[in-house]
N, C-alpha and C positions, 0 to 999 in steps of 0.2 A: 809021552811026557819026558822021556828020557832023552832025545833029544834036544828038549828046550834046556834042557838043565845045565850042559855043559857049556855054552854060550855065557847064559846068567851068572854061574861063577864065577868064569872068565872075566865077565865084565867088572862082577863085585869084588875081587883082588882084586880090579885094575883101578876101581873109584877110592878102595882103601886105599892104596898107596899112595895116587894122587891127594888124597884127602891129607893124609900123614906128613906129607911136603907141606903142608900150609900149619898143620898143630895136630899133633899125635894123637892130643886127650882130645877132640872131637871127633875124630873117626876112631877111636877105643869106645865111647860111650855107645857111637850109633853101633857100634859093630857088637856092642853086648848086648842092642835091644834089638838084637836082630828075629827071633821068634816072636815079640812082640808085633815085630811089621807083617814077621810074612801070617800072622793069624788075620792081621787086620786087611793083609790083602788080597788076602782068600775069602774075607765075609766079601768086600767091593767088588773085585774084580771076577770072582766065581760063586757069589751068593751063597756060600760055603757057613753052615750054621757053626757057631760056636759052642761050648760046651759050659754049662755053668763055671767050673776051673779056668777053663781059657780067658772066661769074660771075667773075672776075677781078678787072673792076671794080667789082661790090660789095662783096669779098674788101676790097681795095685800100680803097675809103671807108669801110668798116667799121673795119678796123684802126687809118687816116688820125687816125678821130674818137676812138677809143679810147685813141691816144696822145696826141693834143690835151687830151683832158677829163682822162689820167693827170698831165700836164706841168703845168696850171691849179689840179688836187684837192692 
């Protein structure tokens, strides 16, 4: 696993900064839900079960963004 890992970093500082050229505070937000992805991408991609808490907390950041983007629209 540990070889995948240093590539994926790599890549993900490379997508934040790119990202940050275009508007800071979109890639500050996706970069603080960042454990929210990687749980959700471990249920998809490694059928990886979640823990009540976990699903709680995606529960939680789901709803979080859905009121935020309601309160902005």
């Amino acid at each position: 696993m540990g070889a995948r890992r240093g590539p994926c970093e790599v890549g993900g500082f490379a997508a934040f900064a790119l990202g940050a050229r275009h508007g800071v505070a979109i890639s500050a937000v996706l970069s603080s839900q960042f454990a929210t992805l990687a749980a959700l991408a471990g249920l998809v991609l490694f059928r990886e079960r979640l823990a009540r808490i976990q699903l709680a907390g995606v529960a939680t950041v789901a709803v979080g963004v859905a009121i935020l983007s309601g309160l902005q629209g």
